[in-house]
N, C-alpha and C positions, 0 to 999 in steps of 0.2 A: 504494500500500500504506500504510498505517496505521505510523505512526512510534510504535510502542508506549513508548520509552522516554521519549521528549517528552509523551506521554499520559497516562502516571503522575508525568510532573514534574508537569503544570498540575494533574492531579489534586489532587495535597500542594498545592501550590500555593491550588486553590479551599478545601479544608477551613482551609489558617491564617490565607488571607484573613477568614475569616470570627469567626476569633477575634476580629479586629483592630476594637478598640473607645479611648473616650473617648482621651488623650492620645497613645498610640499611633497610632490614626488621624490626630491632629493632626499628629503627626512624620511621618505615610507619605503626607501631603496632595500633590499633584505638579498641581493644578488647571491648566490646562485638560487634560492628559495623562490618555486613559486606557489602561489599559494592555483590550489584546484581541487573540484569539486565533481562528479556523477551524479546524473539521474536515472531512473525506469520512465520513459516520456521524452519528450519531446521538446525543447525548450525555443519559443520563437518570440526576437526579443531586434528585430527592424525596426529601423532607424526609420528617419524622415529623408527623402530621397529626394535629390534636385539636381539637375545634370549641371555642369558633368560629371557629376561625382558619383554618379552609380557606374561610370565608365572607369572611373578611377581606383575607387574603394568601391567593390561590388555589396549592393544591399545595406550600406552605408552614409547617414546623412549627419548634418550639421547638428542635430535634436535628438538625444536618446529618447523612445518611446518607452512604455512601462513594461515590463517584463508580461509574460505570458507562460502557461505550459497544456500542453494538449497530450492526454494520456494515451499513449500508444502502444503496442506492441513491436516486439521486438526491434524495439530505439532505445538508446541509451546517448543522451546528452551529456557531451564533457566539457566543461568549463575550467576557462584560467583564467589568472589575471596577468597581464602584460607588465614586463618591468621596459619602463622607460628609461633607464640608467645603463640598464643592458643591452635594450635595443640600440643605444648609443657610442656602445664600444665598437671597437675598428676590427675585432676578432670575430662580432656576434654573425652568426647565418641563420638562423631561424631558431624555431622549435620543433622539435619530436616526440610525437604524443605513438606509447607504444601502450599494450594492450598484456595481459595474458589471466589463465583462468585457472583455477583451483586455489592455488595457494601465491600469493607474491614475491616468484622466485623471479630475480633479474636476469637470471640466465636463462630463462625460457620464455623474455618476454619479446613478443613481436612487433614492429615498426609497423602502424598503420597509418598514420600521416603526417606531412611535413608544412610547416609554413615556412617560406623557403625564401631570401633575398641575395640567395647565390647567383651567380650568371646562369641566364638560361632557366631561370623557375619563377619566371613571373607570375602566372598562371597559377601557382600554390599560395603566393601571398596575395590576396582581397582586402587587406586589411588597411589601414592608414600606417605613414612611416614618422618616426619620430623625428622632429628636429635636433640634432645634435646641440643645437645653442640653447634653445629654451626651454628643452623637454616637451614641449609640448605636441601629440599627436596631430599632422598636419596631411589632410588633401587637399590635392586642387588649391592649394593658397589659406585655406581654410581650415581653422582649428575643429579638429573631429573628437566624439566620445565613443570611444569604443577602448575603453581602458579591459573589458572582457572581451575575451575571447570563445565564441559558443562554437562546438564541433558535433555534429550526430557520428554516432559513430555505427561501422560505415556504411554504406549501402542498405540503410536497414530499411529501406522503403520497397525494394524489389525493382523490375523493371518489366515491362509488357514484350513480351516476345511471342509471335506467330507459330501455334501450333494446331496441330487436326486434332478433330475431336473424333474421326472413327478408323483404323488405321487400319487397312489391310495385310495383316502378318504374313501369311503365304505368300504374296506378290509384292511385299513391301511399299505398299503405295497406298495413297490418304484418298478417302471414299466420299470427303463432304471439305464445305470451306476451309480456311484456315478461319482461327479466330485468335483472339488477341488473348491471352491469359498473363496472369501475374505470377513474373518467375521467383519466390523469393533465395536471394542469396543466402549463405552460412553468414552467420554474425552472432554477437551477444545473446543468444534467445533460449537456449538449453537449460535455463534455468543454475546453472553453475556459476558460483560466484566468479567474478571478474572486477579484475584489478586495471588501473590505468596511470600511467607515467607521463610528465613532463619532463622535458631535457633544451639546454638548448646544443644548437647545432656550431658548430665551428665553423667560421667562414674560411672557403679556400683559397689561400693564399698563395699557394705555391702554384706548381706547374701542371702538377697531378691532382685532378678532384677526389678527394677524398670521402667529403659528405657523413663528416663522422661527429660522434657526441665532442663539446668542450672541455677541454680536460683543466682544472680549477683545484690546484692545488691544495690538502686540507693544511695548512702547516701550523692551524693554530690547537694540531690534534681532536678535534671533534670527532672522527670516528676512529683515533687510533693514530700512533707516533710513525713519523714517515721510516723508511727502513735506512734511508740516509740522508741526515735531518741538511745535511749540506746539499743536498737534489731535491726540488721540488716534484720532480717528477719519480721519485719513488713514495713522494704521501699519496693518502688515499683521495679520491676524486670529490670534491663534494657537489660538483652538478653527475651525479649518480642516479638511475633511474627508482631506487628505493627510497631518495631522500624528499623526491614530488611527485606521492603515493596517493589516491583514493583510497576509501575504505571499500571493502567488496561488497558488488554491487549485483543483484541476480534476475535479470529480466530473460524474459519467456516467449516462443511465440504467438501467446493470446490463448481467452480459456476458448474450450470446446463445448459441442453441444453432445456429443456423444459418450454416454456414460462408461460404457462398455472398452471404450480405449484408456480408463482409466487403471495406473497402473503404480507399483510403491518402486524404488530404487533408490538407493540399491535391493537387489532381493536377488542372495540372502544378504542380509547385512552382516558383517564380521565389523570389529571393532578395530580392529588392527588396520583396516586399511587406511592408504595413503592420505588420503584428499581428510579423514576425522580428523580435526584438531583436536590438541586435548582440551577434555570436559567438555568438548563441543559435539557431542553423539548425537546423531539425529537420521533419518529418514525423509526422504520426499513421496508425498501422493502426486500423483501428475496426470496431467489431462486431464483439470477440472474442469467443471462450466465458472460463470462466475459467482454464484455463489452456491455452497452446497454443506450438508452437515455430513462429518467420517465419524462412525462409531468404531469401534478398535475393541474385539475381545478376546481372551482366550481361547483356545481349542475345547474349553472346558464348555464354553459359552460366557467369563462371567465378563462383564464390562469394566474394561481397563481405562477408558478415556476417550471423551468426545472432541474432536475438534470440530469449530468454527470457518470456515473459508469464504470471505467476501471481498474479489479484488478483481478489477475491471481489466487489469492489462497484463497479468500472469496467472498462469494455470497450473500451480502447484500450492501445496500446504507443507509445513517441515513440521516431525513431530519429534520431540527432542528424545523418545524415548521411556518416558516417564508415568507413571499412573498418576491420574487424580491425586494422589497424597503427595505429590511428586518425590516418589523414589522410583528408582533404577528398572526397570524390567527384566526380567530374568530372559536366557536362553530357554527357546522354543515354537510352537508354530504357532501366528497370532490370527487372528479372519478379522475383515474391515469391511462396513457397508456403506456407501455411498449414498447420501436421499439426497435428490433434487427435486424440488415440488412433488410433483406425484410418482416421477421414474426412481430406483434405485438400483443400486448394483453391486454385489459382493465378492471378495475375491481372500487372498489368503498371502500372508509373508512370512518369512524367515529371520528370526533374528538369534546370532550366536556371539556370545559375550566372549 
């Protein structure tokens, strides 16, 4: 569910970021630190548009407009905030906003987009460029707000592509129109928690494009003594993809209307596996509609615990494992019933401690 009051904090939040110009911005400088944020939805937060500046800064005007969010499926909106002080060094190339899911491991985290002011990546930056003299965010001649940065991430809308609806398998050939359907891509929607990074990017200097993360010195030991305090380039990095972390974020691709593909996973559940943090044991029901009641008993028959499920843009319930009294559940077979309005549907899992 949508943490509505956290969503009108960032809100206020993104409009006085964007007030925040010349020495102000100075004082609120926190380089390599950026601060970012995830949603489940959709966040649409256009400007006021007056040419030329939507040719300039795409979707961008002279007037922040008030924040918005439209609950979606399988969208996830990632938000930053831009450092002016950064975007003003002679080394900066953009940002890297990288992705990865289960657990927040940097080494398996994936590169899904760049805003980009290397040679040759116009096209990735839309945004306004900073003045290096005043700070201040400038298109067109004109001082812009857009101190946030909003990104969906990515392709989570799908895209229509021409297919037959009745295909003739024996002779490989389509028997009726094409018709337009909606492809959707892999993206954030498995309901698995997902994590997401800011970096910024190193501008290329040399002769060879590199297009690699900023390497930023820790030398004032923040995460540990450099290994040769005479090399800055043997301390630890602090523009590091774990250091501008969201917290994990789990959207879905939308509930269902069919009870019968409703299903728990893991099953069986072992407690040992990878992705359980500790004390964090839990279960997923999945392929809910949107709203529906899971009763949870023993093979005995007696009732272990009711969950509640009511959520517009994911189709799963976590259940922590626990009975009503909330303690632990023992190993062995459990049955779950499903009631939506007047359909229900029963089925059976596996849990071994």
């Amino acid at each position: 569910m949508f943490d509505w009051k956290r969503t009108m904090f960032h809100a206020a939040l993104a409009v006085m970021a964007s007030a925040v110009c010349g020495t102000q911005a100075r004082a609120a400088n926190t380089f390599p630190k950026i601060p970012i944020w995830a949603y489940a939805g959709a966040y649409r937060d256009v400007a006021h548009s007056t040419f030329p500046y939507t040719q300039l800064c795409q979707g961008l005007g002279l007037a922040p407009l008030p924040d918005s969010i439209q609950p979606r499926q399988r969208t996830v909106t990632v938000r930053f905030l831009r450092d002016r002080v950064a975007e003003a060094r002679s080394d900066f190339g953009g940002y890297r906003i990288y992705r990865v899911v289960n657990s927040p491991d940097s080494s398996h985290m994936e590169l899904i987009r760049r805003y980009s002011v290397q040679a040759g990546d116009t096209l990735t930056w839309f945004m306004s460029r900073v003045d290096k003299t005043t700070l201040q965010f400038m298109c067109g001649g004109q001082v812009m707000n857009d101190s946030i940065a909003t990104f969906l991430d990515p392709d989570s809308c799908g895209h229509y592509v021409k297919t037959c609806p009745i295909i003739d398998l024996r002779a490989n050939r389509c028997l009726a129109d094409s018709v337009l359907s909606l492809i959707i891509p892999p993206g954030p929607h498995n309901g698995f928690t997902t994590y997401y990074s800011v970096t910024y990017e190193l501008f290329n200097s040399g002769a060879e494009a590199t297009y690699e993360d900023m390497f930023v010195p820790d030398t004032a030991g923040v995460y540990g003594p450099c290994a040769n305090p005479s090399n800055k380039f043997t301390c630890p990095n602090l523009n590091n993809k774990l250091a501008n972390l969201t917290p994990g974020i789990e959207p879905t691709g939308g509930p269902t209307t069919d009870l019968e593909s409703v299903m728990v996973v893991p099953n069986p559940y072992r407690a040992t596996e990878s992705w359980d943090q500790p004390g964090q044991h839990e279960i997923h029901f999945v392929n809910l509609p949107n709203s529906a009641k899971i009763r949870i008993y023993t093979s005995a028959g007696d009732l272990v615990r009711v969950l509640q499920h009511s959520d517009p843009t994911r189709d799963f319930e976590r259940w922590d494992l626990k009975n009503a009294g909330g303690q632990d559940v023992a190993s062995g077979i459990y049955m779950y019933r499903v009631e939506a309005g007047t359909f229900a549907f029963q089925s059976r899992f596996i849990v071994i401690r």
